[in-house]
N, C-alpha and C positions, 0 to 999 in steps of 0.2 A: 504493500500500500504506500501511498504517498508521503506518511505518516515519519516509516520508519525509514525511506530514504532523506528526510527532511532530517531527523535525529542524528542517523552516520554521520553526515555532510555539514552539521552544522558546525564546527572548528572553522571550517574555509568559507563557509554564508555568511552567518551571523548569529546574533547571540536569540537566546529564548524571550522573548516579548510577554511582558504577565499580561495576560487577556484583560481587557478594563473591567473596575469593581463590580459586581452584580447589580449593587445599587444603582450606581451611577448611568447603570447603560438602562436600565429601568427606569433610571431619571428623561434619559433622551429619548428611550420610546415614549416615556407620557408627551416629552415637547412633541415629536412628529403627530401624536394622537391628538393634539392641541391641534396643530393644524390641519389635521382632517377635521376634526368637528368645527373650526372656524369655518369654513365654505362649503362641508358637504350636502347640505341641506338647499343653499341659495344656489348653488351649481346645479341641483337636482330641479328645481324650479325654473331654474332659468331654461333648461334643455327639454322641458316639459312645455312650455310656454313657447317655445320658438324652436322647433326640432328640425323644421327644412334646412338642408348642408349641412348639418352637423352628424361626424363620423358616431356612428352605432357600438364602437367602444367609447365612446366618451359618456355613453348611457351603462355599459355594465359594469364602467370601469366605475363610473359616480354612482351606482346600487350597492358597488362594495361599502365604498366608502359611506354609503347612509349609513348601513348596518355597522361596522367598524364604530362610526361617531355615535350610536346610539341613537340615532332617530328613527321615526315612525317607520317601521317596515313597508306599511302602503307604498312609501313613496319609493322604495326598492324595488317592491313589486311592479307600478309604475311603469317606471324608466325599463326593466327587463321588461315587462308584455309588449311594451313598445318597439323594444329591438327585434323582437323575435319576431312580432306581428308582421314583419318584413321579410323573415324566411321563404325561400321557396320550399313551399310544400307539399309540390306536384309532383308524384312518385315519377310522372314520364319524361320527366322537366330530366334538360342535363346540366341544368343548376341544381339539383333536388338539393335539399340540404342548407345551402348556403345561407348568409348573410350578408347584404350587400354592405360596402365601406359606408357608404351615405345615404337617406332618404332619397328618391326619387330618379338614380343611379339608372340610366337603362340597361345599360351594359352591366349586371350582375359581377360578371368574374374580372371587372375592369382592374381591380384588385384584388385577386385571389387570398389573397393572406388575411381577408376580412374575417374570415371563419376563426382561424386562430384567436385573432383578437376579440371577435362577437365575445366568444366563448371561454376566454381566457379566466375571468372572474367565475364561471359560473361553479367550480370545483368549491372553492371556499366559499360561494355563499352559502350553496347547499351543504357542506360538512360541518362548518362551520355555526352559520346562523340559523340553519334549517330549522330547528325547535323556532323561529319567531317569524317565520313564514306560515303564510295560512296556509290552511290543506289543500282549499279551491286553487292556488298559484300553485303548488305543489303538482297537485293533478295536472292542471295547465300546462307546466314548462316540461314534463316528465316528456311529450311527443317531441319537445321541439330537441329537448338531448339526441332521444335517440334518432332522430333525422340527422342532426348535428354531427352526428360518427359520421354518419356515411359521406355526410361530405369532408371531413375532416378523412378519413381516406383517401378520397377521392383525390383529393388535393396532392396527400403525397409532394409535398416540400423535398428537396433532395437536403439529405443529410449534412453538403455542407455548407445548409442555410441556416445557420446556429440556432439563430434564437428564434425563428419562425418553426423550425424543427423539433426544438423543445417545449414551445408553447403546445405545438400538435401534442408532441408525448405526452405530457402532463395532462393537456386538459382530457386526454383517454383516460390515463392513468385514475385521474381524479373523480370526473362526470359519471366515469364507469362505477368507483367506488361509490360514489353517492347515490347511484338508481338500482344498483346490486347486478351492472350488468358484466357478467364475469369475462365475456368476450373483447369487449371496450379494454376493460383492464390489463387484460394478459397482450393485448394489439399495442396497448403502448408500454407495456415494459419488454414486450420485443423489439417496439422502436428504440427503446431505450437503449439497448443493446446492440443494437446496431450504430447508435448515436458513438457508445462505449468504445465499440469496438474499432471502427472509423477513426475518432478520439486516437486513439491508444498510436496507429499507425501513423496518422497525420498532423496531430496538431489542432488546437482550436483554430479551422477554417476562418471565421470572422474575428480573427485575431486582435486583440488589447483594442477594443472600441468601447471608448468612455462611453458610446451613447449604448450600443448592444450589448455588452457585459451588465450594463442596469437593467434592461429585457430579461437578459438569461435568469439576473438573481430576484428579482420577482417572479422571477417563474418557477427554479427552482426551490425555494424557499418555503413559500407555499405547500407545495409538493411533499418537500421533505417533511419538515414537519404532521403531514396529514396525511400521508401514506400509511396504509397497516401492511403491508407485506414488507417484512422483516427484509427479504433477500433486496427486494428491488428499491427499499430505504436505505441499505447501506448501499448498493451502485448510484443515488441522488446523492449520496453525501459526498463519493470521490469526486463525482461531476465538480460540486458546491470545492472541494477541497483542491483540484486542479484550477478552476477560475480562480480563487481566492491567491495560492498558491502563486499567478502568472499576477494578480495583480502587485499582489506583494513584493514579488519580484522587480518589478518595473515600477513602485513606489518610488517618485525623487520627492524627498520628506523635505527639500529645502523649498519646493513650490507646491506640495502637500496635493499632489497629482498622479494618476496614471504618465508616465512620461514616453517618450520612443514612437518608433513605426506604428502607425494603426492604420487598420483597414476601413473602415467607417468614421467620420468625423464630419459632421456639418458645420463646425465652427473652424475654419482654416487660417485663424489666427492663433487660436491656442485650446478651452473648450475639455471642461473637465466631467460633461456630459448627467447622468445620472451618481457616476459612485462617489462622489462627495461625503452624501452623508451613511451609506455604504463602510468609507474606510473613520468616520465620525462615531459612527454605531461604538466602531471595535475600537475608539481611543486611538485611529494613527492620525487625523486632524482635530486639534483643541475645542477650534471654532467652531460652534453651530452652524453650517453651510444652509441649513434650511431646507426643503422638501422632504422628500420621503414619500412613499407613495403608502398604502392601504396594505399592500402587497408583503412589503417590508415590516409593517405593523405586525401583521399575522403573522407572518413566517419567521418572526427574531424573538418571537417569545422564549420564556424558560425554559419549556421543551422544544426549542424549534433547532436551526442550525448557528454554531458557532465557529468561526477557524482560531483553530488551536494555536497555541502560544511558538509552538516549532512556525507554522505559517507566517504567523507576523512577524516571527523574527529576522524573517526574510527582509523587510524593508530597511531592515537596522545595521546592516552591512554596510562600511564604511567605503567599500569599492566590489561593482561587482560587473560579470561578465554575464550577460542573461542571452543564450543561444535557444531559440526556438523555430518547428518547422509550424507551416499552416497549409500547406500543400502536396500532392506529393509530385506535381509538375516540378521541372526545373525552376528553381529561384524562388520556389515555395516557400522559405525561409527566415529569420528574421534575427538582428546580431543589435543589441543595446549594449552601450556601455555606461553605466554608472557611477558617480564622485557624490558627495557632498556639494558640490560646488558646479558641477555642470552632469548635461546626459546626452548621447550624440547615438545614433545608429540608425542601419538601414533596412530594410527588404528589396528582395530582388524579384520581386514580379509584383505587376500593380493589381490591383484589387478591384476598383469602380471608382466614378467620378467624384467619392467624397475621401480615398483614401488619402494618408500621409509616411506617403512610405520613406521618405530622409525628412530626421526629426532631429533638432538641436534642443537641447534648452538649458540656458544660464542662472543659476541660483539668482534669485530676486525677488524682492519684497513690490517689485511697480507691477508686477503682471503683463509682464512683456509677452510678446507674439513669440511662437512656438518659432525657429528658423525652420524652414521647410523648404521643397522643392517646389514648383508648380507650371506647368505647361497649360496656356487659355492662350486663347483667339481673341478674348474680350478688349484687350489692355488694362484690363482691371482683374489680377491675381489675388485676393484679397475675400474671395467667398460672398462679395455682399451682390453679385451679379449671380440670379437665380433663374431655373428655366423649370417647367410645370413638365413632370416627364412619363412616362407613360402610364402612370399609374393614375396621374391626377394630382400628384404632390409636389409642393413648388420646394425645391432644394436647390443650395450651389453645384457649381457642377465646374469638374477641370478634366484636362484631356488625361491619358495616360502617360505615364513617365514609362514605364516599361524598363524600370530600371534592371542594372546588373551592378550588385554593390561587394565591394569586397575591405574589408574593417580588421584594423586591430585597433581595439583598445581608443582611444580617442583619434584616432586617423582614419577616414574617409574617402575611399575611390566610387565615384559612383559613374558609370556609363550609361545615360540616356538616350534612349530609344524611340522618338519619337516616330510616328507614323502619318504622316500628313495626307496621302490618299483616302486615310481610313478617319479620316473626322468626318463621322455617322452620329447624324441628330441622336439622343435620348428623346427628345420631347416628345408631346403627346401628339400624335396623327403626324409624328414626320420620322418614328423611330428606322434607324439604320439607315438613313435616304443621307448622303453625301451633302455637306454642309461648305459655301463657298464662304471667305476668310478675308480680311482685310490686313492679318496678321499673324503672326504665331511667333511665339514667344515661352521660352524655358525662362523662368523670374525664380530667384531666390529670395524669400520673404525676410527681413531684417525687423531689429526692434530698433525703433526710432529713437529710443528715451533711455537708450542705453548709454556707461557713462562714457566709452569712448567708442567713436567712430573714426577709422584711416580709409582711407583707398592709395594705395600704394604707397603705404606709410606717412601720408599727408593727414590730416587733422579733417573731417567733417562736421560742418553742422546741420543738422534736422530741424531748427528755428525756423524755417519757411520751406516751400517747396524749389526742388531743383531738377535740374538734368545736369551731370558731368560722363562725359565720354571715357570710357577706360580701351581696355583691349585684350587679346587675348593675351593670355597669361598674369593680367592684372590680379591682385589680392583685395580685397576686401575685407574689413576685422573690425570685430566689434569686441570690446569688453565691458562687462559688469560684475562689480565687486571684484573676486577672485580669479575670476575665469575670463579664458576668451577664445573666440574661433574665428576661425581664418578661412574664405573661401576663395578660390582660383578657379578658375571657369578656363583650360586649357583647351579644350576643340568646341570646334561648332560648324554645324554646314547651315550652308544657304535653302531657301527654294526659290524656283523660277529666276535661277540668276542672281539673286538678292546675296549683297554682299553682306554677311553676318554683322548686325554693327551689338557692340558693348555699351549699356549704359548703365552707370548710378543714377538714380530717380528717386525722387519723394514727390508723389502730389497732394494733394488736399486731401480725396476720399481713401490714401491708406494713413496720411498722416495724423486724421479722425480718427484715428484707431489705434494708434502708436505705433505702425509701420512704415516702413518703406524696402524698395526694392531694388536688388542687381540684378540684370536683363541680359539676354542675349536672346537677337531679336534674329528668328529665322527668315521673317518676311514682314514683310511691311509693300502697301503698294493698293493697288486695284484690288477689290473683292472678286475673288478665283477658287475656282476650286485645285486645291492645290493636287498635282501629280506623281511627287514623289512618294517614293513608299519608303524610305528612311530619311529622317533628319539628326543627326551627332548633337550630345552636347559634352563635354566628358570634365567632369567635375571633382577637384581633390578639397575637403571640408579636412580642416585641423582642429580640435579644442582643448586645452588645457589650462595650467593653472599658469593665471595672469592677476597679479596686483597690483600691478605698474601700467604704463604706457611702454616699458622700455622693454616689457615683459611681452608685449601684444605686439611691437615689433621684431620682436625676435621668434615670436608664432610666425607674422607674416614672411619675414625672411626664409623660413627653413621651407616655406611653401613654393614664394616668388622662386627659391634655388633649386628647386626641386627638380629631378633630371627624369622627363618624360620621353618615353618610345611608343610613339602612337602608329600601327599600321594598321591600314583598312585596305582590302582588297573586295571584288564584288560579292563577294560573301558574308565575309567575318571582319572584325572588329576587332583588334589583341592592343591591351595596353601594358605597360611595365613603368610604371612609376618608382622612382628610387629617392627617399624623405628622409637624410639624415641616413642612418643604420636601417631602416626602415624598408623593406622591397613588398611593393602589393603589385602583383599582376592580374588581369582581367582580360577574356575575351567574349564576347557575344553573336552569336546569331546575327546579321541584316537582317534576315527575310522575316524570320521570326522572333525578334528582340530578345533570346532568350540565353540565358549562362551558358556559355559554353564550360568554361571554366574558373576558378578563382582561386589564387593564389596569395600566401603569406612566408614571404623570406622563402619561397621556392618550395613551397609543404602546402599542398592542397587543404583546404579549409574542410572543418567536419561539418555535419548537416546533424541537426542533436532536436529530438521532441520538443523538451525544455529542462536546458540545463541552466542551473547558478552557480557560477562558478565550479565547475563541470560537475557537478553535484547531479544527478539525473531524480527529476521529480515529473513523470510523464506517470500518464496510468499505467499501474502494471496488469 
């Protein structure tokens, strides 16, 4: 178990974490209890009174929270006869089953993952509150469950749809327990198993996303706690103890966040999602962060799930190496590096338009922007440029980096991959249709309010907005506090002739946010659809311990000196960067942006579940 490789390994992790007081963590679930019963009542009214567009989990997600807060069960009742009232419940229908996202929805399945979420509360209200439900609602919603399965089947989420696939498991698991239907149940602790097993080879697929890691543990949670089968309650606990476990891991306690590559993130400036108060529950942030869901409430009680003191001792390690896979395609992968003082690493295959696969970040108290990568067509890198995409939900959106990252330690190669023939709308009614471009642009996201800025060792200021020209091989460096990182933007190709131009930028709409950017621009010109199927950018990112300015020069220098072998031929891509003592080589796929290989001082790199500091904590 997870447990007892956590225990061996812990000399070289970190030290044992005392779980917070009983009292004390009974003290923060009354505050999140406080704030469900502050609005569950007027949230249930309001949704009642004005239900046209409003998503049908925001009805059983607000019926938990009535019962949770202690109000009138009617009006739980309510809001659930209302969502269901919606089901299709025409056995010939090839929607049978479902729940649409929204009232009035034509397209039923326009979001498939509606059922998941219809249904997601209904386990805990029924095991739960069920004695305060009347018998007539009881009898009522018992047809709409067992319709509920068959589409909740039907659906069949792939495995590594994390938290959409776990909501499925669970609410069989759960629904089944509470109508006594033994088929339901034993269908999702197969899924479960399948979840497990998948897990065990690959890796959590939806890898360290602040927003889906808070999905999973409302979901799991729940679960845990209220499951009566002994066997398939302790396989929810490893689940619970491997998320826990990765986030712990990737804890940087100096900005009291999930830190590193993630797969998921709507906020592309930094965005510490749902676990907030998640790692607040267990004592690893002071502060009150605020929220909580209903979810949380139920599943953290006395008897519910805890991560043990071996788990959080994970985040208390003074330097760590966190190697994780999430895929089992080439560059599935994922390599954090950890300090007190800064966190820098990469993955090497992209994920979808919200991922953050090269992640910096610098100990600070201002709330600085995450450093990242980001490829848009917009001119605006910055996440606050949204597009409504097939499902019907407006999120930001950036192209694929398609990286190939090869890391030791606080040193960074990363090879960018762009694909310019292949920008294919997301949006809704233009999904996959070729999208013409007025630009494209690989941008390195910077924090503007950090205390020192160079470009080539010169001094910047971010007091107003700028444009300064650099070029290729120019360094870039930012320091705050103790730390600092150095970027070099070494290749770059053009499209349609366009000569690559370099620039340091700040404007208005990232400097409203405490950003700015280093660019290299692939194209700029006439709106085109662009023809190439590769565009280069090849990127070396340094971080280390800077207290000085004399300190963040001498980062940048060991960069700007850095002796690069860049060959591309029509195929492949091979770089050999040589930093100091330092040798990282990388080569990638054209056709297909993918690792071919990666290299450290001439010793091919391991590919590890998740390790901490080689410590292996994967499920066994």
């Amino acid at each position: 178990m997870i447990t007892a490789a956590l225990t061996i390994g812990l000399c070289s992790v970190g030290a044992l974490a005392a779980p917070l007081d009983s009292n004390e963590r009974e003290a923060r679930r009354a505050k999140i209890l406080d704030r469900i019963k502050k609005d569950a009542a007027v949230r249930a009214e309001a949704l009642l009174a004005s239900s046209t567009g409003k998503p049908t989990r925001d009805f059983t997600n607000t019926a938990l929270s009535v019962l949770v807060a202690g109000e009138d069960p009617t009006l739980a009742e309510k809001l659930l006869d209302h969502a269901f009232s919606l089901q299709d419940m025409k056995r010939e229908s090839p929607t049978f089953g479902y729940v649409p996202w929204t009232e009035g929805d034509t397209d039923i399945t326009l979001d498939p993952n509606s059922i998941e979420f219809a249904t997601h509360s209904m386990g805990p209200v029924l095991l739960v509150y069920g004695d305060k439900l009347s018998d007539a609602f009881k009898r009522r919603i018992k047809p709409h469950i067992k319709v509920a399965f068959e589409a909740l089947r039907r659906h069949h989420p792939p495995v590594w749809y994390t938290n959409i696939f776990l909501m499925n498991t669970a609410s069989m698991i759960l629904m089944g327990q509470a109508i006594g239907d033994k088929k339901a149940q034993s269908d999702g602790a197969a899924q479960l198993d399948i979840w497990l097993e998948y897990t065990r080879q690959n890796g959590v697929h939806e890898y360290d996303s602040p927003v889906y890691y808070g999905v999973d543990l409302d979901t799991l949670y729940p679960a845990y706690l209220l499951c009566k089968d002994p066997e398939v309650k302790a396989k929810l606990k490893s689940a619970l103890d491997l998320l826990w476990s990765d986030m712990c891991a990737n804890f940087f306690v100096a900005n009291k966040r999930l830190a590193g590559p993630e797969s998921r993130n709507y906020d592309f400036l930094g965005g510490s999602g749902g676990l907030s108060v998640f790692y607040w529950m267990e004592g690893l942030i002071s502060a009150d962060p605020g929220g909580g869901s209903a979810y949380l409430y139920v599943g953290s009680g006395p008897d519910g799930y805890r991560p043990g003191a071996d788990i959080l001792g994970l985040a208390s390690a003074k330097e760590r190496v966190v190697k994780s896979k999430w895929d089992a395609k080439p560059g599935g992968d994922r390599y954090c590096y950890l300090t007190r003082d800064f966190v820098i690493g990469g993955a090497s295959r992209s994920y979808e338009p919200q991922d953050r696969p090269i992640a910096v970040e610098l100990a600070s108290k201002k709330e600085l922007p995450v450093v990242s990568v980001i490829a848009d067509s917009f001119d605006s890198p910055y996440g606050k440029a949204r597009i409504t995409d097939a499902c019907g939900h407006s999120k930001p959106f950036h192209w694929p980096l398609n990286p190939t990252c090869v890391q030791e330690k606080g040193t960074l190669m990363v090879l960018v991959g762009l694909n310019p023939s292949g920008l294919k709308s997301w949006e809704r009614g233009k999904r996959d249709q070729q999208v013409p471009v007025d630009s494209l642009a690989t941008n390195v996201i910077l924090p503007a309010k950090a205390d020192s800025i160079m470009l080539d060792g010169k001094p910047v200021s971010t007091a107003s907005a700028f444009k300064k020209k650099a070029k290729s091989g120019s360094v870039v460096a930012i320091r705050e506090g103790n730390a600092g990182v150095a970027i070099r933007i070494f290749a770059a190709d053009g499209c349609e002739h366009f000569q690559p131009e370099f620039v340091l930028q700040a404007e208005e709409n990232g400097l409203e946010f405490g950003a700015f950017r280093y660019t290299v621009y692939h194209y700029r010109g006439e709106s085109v659809k662009l023809k190439e199927k590769a565009a280069r950018a090849g990127i070396l990112i340094s971080a280390g311990q800077c207290g000085s300015d004399d300190d963040l020069i001498a980062l940048s220098n060991a960069l700007k000196t850095a002796t690069i072998d860049d060959h591309v031929s029509r195929r492949t891509w091979q770089v050999r960067a040589k930093i100091a003592d330092l040798t990282l080589e990388a080569g990638a796929d054209i056709a297909s942006h993918e690792p071919l290989y990666r290299r450290v001082n001439g010793k091919s790199i391991s590919i590890e579940r998740l390790t901490v500091n080689g410590v292996d904590l994967g499920l066994r």
